[in-house]
N, CA, C and O atoms as a CHARMM CRD file, in Angstrom:
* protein
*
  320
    1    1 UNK  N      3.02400  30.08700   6.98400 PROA 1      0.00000
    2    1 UNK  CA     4.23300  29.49700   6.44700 PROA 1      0.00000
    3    1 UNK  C      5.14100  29.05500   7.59400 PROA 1      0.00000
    4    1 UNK  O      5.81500  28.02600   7.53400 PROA 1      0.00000
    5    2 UNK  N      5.12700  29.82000   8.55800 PROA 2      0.00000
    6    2 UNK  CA     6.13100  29.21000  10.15300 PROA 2      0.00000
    7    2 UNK  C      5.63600  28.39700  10.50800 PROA 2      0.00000
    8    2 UNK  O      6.30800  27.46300  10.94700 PROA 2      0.00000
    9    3 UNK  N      4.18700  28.31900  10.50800 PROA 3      0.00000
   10    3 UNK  CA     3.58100  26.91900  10.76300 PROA 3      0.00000
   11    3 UNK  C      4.03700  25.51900  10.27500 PROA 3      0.00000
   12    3 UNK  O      4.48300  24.59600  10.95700 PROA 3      0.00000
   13    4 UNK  N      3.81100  25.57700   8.86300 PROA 4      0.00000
   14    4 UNK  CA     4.12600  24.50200   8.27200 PROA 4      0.00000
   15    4 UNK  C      5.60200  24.30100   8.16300 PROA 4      0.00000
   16    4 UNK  O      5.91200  23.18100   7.75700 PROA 4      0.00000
   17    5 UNK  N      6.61800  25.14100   8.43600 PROA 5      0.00000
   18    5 UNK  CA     7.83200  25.14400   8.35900 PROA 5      0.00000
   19    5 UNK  C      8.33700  24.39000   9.79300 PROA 5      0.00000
   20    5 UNK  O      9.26200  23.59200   9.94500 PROA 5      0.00000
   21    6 UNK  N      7.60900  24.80800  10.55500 PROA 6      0.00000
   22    6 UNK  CA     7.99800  24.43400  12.15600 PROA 6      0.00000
   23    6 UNK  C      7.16100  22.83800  12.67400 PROA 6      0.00000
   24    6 UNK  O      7.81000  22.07000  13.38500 PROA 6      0.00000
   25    7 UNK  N      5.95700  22.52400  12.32000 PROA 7      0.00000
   26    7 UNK  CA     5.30800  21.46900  12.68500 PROA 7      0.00000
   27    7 UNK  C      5.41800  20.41100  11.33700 PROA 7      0.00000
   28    7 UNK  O      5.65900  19.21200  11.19400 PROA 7      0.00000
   29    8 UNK  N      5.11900  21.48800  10.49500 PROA 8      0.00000
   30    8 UNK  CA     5.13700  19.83200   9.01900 PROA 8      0.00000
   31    8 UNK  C      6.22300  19.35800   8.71700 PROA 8      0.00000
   32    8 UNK  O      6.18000  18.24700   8.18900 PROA 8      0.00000
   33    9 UNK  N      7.82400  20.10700   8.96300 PROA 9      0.00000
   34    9 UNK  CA     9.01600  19.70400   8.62900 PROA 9      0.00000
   35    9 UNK  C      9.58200  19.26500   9.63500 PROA 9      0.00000
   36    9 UNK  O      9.60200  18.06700   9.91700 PROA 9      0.00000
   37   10 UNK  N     10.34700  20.55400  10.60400 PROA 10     0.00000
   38   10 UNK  CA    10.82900  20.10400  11.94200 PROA 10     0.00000
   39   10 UNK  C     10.60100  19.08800  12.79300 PROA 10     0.00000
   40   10 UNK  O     11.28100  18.07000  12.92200 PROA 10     0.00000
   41   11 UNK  N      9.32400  19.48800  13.54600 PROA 11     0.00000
   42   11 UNK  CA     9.21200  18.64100  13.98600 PROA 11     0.00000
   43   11 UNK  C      8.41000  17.53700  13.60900 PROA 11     0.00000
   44   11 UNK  O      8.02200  16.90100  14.58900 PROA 11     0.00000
   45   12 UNK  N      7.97200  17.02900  12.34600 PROA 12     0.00000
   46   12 UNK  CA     7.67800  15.95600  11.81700 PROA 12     0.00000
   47   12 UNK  C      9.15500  15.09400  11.60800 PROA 12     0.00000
   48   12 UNK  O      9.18500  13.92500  11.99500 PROA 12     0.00000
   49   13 UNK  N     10.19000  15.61200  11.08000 PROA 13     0.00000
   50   13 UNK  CA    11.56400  15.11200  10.59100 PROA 13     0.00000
   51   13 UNK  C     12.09400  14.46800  12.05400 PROA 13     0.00000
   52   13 UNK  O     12.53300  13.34800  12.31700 PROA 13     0.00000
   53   14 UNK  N     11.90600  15.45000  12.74900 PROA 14     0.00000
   54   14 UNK  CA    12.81100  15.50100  14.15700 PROA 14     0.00000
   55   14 UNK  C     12.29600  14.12200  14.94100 PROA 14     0.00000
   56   14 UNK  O     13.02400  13.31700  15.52300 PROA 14     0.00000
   57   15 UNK  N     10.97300  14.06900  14.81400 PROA 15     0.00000
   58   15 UNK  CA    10.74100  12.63200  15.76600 PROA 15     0.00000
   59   15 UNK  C     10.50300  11.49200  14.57600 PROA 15     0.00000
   60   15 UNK  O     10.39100  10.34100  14.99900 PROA 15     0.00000
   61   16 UNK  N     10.40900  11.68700  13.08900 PROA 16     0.00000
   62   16 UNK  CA    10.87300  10.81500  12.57900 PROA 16     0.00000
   63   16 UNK  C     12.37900   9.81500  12.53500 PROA 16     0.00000
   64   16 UNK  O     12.63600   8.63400  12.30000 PROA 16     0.00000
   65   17 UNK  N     13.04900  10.87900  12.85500 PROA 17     0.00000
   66   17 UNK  CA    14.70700  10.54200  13.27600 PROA 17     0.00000
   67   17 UNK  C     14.55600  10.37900  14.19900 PROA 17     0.00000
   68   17 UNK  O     15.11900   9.28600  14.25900 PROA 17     0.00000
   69   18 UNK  N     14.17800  10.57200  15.26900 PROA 18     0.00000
   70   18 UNK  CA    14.13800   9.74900  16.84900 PROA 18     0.00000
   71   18 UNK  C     13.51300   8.34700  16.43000 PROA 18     0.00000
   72   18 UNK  O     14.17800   7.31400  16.50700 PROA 18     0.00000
   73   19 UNK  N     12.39100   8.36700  16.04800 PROA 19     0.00000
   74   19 UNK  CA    12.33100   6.72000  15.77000 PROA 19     0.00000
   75   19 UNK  C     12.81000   5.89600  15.34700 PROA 19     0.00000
   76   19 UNK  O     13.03500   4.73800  15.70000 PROA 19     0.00000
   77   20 UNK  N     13.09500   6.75400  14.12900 PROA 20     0.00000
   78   20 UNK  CA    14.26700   5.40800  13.50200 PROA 20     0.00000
   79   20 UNK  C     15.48100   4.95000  14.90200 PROA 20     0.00000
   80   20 UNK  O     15.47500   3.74900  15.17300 PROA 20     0.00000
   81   21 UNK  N     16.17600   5.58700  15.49600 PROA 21     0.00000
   82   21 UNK  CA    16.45500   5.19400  16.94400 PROA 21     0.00000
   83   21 UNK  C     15.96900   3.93600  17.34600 PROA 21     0.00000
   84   21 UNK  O     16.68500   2.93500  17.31500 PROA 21     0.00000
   85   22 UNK  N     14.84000   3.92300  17.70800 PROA 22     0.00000
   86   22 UNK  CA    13.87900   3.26400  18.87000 PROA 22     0.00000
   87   22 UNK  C     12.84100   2.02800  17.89000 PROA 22     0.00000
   88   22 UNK  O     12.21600   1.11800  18.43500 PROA 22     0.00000
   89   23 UNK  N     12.86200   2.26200  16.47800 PROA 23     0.00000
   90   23 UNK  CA    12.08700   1.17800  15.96400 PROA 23     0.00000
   91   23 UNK  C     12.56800   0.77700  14.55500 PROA 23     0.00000
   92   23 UNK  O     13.40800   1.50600  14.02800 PROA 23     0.00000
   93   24 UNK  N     12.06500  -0.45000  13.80500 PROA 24     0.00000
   94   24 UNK  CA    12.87900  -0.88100  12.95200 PROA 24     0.00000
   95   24 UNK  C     12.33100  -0.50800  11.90900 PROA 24     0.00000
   96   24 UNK  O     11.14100  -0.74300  11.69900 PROA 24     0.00000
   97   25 UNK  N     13.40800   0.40300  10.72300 PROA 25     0.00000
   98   25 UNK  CA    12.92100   1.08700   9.33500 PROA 25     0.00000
   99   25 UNK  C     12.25400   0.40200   8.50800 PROA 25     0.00000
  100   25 UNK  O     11.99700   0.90200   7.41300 PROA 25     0.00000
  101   26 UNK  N     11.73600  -1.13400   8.88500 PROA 26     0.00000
  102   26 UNK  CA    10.61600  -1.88800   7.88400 PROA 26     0.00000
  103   26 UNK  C      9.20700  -1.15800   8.47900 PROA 26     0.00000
  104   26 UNK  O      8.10300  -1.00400   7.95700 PROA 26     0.00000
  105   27 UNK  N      9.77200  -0.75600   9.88700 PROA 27     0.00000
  106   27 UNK  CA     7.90400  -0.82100  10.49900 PROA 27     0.00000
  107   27 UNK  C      7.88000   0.71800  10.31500 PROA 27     0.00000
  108   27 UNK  O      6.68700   1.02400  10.30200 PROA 27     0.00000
  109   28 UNK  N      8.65400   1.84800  10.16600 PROA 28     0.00000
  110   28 UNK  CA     8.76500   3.16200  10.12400 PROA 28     0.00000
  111   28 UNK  C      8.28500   3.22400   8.60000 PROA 28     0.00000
  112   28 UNK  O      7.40100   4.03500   8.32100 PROA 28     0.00000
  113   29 UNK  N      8.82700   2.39900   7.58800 PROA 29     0.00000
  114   29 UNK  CA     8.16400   2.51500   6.16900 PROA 29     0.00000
  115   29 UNK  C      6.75400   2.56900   5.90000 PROA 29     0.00000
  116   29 UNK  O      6.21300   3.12500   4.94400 PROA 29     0.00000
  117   30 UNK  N      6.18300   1.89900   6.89100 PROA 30     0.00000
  118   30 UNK  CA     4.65000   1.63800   6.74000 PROA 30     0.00000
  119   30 UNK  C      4.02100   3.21900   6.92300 PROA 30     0.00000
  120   30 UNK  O      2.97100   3.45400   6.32500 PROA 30     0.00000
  121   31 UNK  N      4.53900   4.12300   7.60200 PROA 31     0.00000
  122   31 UNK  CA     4.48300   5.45700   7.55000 PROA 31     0.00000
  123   31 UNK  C      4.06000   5.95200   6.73200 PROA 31     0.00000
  124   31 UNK  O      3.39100   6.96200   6.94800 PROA 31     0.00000
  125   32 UNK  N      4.26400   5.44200   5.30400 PROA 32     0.00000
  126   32 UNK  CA     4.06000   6.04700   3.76600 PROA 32     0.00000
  127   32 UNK  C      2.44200   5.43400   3.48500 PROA 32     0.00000
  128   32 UNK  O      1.63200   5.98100   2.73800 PROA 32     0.00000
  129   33 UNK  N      2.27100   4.56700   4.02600 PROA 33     0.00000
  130   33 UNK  CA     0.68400   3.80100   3.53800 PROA 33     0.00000
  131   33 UNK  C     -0.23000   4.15300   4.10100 PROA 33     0.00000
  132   33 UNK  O     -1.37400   3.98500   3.67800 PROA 33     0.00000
  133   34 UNK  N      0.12000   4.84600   5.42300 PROA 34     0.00000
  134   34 UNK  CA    -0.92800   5.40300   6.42500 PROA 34     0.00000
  135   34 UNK  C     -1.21000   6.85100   6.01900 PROA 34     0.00000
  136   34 UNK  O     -1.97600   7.35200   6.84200 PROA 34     0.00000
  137   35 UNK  N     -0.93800   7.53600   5.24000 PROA 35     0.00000
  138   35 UNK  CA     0.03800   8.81800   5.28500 PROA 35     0.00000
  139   35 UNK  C     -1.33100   9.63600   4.52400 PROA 35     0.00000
  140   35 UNK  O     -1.85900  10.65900   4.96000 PROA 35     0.00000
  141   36 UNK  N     -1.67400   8.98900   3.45600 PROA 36     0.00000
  142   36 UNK  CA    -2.94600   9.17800   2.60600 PROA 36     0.00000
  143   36 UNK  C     -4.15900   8.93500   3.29500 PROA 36     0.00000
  144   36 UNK  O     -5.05800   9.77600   3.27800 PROA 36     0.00000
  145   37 UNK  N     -4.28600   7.66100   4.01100 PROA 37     0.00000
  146   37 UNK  CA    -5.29900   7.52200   4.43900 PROA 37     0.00000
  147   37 UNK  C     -5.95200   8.93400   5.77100 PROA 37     0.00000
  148   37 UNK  O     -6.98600   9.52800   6.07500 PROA 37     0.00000
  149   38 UNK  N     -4.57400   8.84800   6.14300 PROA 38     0.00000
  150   38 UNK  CA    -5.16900   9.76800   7.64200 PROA 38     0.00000
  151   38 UNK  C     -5.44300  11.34400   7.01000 PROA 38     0.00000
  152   38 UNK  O     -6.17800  12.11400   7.62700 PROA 38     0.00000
  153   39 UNK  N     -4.71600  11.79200   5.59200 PROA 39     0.00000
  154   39 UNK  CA    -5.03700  12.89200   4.96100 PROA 39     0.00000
  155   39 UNK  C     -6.49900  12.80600   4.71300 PROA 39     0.00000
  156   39 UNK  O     -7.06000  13.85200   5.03900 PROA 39     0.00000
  157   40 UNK  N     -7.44200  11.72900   4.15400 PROA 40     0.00000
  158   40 UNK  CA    -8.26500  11.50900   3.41700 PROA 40     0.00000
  159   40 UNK  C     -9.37800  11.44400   4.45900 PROA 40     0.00000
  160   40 UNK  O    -10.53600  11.51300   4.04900 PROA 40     0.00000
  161   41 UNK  N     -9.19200  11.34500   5.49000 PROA 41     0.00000
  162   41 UNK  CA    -9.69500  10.92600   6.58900 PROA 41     0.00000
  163   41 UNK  C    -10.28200  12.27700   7.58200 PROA 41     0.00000
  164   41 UNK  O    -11.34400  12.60500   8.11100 PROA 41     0.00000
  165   42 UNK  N     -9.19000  12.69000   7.48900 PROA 42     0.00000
  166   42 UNK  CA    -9.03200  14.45200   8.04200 PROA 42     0.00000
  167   42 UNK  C     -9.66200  15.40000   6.89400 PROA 42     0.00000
  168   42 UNK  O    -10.01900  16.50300   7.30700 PROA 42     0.00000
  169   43 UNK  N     -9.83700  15.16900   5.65000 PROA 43     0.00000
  170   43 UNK  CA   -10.26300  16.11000   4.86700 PROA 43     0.00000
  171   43 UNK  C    -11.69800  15.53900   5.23800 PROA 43     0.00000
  172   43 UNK  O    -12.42000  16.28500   5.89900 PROA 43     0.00000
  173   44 UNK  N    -12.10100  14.50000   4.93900 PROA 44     0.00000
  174   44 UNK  CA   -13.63300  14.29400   5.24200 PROA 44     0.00000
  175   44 UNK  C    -13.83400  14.77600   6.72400 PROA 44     0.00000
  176   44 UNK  O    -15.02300  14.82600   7.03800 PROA 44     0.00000
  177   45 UNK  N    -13.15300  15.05600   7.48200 PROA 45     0.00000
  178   45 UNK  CA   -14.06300  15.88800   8.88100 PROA 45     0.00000
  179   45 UNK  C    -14.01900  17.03400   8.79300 PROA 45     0.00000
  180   45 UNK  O    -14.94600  17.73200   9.20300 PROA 45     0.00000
  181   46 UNK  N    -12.93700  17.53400   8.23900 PROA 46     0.00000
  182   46 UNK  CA   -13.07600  18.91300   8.68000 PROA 46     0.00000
  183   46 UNK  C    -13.11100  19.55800   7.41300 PROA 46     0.00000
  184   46 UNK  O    -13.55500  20.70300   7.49500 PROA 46     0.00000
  185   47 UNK  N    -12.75800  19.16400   6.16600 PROA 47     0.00000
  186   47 UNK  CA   -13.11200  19.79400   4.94600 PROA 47     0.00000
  187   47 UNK  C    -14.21400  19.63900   4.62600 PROA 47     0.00000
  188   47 UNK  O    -14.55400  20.64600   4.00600 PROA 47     0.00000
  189   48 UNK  N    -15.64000  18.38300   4.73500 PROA 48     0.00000
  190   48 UNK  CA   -16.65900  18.25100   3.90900 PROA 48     0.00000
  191   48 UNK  C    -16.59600  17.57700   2.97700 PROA 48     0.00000
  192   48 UNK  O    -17.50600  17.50400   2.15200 PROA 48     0.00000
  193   49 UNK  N    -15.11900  16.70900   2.87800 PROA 49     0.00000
  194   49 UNK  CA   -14.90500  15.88600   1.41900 PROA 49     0.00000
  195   49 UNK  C    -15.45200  14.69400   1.75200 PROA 49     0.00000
  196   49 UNK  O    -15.27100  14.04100   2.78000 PROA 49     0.00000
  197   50 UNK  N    -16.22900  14.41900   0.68000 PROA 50     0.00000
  198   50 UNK  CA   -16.70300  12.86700   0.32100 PROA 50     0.00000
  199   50 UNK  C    -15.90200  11.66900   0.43000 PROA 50     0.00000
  200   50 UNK  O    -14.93700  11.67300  -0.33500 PROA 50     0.00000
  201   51 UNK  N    -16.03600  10.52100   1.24700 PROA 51     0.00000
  202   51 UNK  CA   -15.49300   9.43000   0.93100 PROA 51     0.00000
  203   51 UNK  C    -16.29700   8.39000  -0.13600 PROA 51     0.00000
  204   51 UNK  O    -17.52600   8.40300  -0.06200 PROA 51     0.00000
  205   52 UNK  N    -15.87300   7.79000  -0.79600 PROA 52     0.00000
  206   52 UNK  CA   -16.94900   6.64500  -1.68800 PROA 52     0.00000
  207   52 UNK  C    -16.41100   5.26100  -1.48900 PROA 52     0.00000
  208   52 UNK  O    -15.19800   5.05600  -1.43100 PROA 52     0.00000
  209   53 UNK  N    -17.34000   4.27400  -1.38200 PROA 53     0.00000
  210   53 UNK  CA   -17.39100   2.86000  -0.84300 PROA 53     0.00000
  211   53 UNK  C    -15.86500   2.67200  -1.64000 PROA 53     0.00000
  212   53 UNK  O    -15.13300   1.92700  -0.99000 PROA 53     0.00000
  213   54 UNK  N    -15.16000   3.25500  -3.06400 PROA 54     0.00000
  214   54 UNK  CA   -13.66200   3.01800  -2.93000 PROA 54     0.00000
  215   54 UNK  C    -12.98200   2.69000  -2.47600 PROA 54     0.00000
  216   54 UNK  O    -12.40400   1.62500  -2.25700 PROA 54     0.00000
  217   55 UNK  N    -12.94100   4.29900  -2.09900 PROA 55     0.00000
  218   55 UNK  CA   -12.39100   4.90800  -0.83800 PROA 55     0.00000
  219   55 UNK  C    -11.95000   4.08500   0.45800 PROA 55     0.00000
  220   55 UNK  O    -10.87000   3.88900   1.01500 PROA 55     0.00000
  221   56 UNK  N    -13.08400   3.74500   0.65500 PROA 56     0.00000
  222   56 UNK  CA   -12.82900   3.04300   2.10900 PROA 56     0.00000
  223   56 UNK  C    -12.99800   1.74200   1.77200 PROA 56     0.00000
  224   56 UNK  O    -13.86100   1.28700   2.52200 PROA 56     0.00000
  225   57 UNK  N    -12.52000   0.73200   0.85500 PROA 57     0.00000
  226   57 UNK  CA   -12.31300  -0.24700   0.79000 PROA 57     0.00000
  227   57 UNK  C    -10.70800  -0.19800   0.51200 PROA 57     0.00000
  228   57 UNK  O     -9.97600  -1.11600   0.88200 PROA 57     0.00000
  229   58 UNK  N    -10.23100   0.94100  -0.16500 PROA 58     0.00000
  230   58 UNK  CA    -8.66400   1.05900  -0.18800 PROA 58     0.00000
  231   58 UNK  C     -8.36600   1.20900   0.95600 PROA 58     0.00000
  232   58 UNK  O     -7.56200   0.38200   1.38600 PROA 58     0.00000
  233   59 UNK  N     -8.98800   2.56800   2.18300 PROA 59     0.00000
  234   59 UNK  CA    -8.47400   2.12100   3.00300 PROA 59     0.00000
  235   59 UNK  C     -8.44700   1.23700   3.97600 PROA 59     0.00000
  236   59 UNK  O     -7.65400   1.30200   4.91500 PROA 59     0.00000
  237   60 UNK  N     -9.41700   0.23100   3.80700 PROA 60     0.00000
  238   60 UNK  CA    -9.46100  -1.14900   4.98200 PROA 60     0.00000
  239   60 UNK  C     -8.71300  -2.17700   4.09400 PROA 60     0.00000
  240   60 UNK  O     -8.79900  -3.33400   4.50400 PROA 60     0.00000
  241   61 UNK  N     -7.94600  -1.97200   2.87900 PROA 61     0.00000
  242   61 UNK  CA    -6.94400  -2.91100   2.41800 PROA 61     0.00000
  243   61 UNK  C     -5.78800  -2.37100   2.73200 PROA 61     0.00000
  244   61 UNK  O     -4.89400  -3.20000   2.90500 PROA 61     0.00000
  245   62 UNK  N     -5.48300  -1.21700   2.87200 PROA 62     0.00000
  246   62 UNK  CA    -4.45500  -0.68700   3.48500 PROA 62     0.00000
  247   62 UNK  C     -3.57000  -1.05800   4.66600 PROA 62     0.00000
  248   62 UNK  O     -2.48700  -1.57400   4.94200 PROA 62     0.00000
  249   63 UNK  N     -4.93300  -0.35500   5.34500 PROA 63     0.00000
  250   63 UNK  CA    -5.17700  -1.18400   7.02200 PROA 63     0.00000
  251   63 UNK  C     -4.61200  -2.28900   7.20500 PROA 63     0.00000
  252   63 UNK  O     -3.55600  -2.48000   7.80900 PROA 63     0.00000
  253   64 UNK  N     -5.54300  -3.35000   6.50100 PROA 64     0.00000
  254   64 UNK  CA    -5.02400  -4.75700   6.83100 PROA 64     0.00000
  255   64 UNK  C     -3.90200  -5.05600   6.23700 PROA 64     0.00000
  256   64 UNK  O     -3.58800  -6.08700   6.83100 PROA 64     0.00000
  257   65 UNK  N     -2.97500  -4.82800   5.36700 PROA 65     0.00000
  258   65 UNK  CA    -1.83600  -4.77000   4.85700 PROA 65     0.00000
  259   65 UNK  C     -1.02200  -4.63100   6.24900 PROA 65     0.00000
  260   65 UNK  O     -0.60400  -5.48600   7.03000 PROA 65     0.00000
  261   66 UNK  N     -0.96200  -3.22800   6.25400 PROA 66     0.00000
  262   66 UNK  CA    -0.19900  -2.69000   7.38000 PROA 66     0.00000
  263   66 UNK  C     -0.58500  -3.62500   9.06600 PROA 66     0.00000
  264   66 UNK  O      0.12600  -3.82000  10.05100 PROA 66     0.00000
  265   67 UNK  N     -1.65000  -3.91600   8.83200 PROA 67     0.00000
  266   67 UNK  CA    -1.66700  -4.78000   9.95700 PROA 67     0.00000
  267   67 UNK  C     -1.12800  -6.65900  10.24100 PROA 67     0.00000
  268   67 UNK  O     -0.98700  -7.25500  11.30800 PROA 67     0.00000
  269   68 UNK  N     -0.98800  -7.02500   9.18600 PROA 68     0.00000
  270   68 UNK  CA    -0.51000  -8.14100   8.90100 PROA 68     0.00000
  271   68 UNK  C      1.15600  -8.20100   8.61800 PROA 68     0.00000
  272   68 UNK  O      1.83800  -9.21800   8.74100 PROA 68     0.00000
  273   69 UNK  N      1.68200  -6.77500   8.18000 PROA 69     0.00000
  274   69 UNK  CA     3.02900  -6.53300   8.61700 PROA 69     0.00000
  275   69 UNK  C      3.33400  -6.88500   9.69600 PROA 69     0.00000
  276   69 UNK  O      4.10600  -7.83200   9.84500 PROA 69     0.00000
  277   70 UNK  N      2.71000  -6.08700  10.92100 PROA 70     0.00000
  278   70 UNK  CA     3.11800  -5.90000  12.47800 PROA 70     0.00000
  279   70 UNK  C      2.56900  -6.73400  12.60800 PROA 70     0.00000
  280   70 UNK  O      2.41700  -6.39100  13.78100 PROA 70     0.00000
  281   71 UNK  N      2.10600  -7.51600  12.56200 PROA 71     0.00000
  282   71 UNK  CA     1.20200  -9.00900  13.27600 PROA 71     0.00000
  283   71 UNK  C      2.18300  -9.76300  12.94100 PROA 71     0.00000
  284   71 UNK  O      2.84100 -10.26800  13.85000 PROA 71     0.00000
  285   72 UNK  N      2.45100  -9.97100  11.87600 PROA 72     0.00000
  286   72 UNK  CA     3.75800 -11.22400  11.32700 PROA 72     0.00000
  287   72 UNK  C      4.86400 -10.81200  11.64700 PROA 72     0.00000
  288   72 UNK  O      5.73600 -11.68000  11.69800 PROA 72     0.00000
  289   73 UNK  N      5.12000  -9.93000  11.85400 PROA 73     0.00000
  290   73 UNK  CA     6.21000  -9.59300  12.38900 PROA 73     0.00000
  291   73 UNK  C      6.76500 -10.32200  14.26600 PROA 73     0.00000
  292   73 UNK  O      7.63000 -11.06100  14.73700 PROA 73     0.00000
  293   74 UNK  N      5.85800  -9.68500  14.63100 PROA 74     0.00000
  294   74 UNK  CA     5.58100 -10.40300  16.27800 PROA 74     0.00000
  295   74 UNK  C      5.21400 -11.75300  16.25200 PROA 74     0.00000
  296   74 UNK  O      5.29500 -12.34200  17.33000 PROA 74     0.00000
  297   75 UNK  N      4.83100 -12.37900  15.28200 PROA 75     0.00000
  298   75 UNK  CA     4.47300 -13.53300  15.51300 PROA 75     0.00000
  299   75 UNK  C      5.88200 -14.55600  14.94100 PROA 75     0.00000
  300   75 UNK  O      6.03900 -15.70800  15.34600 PROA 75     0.00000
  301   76 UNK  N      6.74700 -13.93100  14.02500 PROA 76     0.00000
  302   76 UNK  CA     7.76900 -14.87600  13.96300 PROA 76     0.00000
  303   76 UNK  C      8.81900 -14.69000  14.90900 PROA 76     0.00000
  304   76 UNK  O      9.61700 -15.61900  15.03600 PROA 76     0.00000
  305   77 UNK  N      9.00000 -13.41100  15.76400 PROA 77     0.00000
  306   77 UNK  CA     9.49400 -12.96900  17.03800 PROA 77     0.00000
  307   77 UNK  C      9.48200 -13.98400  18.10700 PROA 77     0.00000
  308   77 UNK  O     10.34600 -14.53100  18.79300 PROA 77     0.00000
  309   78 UNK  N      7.87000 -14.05700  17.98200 PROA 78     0.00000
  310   78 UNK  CA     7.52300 -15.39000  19.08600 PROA 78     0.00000
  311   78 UNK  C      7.83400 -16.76800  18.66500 PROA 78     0.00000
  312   78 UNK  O      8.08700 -17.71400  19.41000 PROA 78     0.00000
  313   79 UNK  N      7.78900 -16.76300  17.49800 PROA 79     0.00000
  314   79 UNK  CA     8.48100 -18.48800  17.00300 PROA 79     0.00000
  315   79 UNK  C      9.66400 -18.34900  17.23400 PROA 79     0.00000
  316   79 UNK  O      9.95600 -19.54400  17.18600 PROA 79     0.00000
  317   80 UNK  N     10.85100 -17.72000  17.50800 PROA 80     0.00000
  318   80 UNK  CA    12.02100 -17.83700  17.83900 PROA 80     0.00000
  319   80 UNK  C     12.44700 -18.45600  19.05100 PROA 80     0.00000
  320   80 UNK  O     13.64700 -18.53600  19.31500 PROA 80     0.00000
């Protein structure tokens, strides 16, 4: 329970609030889309859980979602 009290809250919260600082809360939102995948990701290594061709087509739509954010993002940066 100190565990998860100290690494899953604290300091998850703590450098979440430092970022918001240092980067912009459209690209910190994307946080929430990754959030499942890297759970789902981590349970299949070290739990033994199954992924199914779904699965990993949600998450390579994910992916590319989130990657076409930050890509368009920099790229209308550079049209300026």
């Amino acid at each position: 329970m100190l565990y998860l009290a100290l690494f899953g809250t604290v300091l998850a919260f703590g450098l979440y609030f430092w970022l918001l600082r240092h980067a912009p809360a459209t690209r910190l939102g994307l946080i929430a889309l990754c959030t499942p995948v890297v759970a789902v990701t981590l349970g299949a290594a070290f739990a033994g859980e199954s992924i199914g061709l779904a699965t990993l087509a949600g998450m390579a739509l994910v992916f590319t979602g989130v990657g076409l954010v930050v890509l368009g993002k920099r790229r209308s940066r550079a049209a300026r």
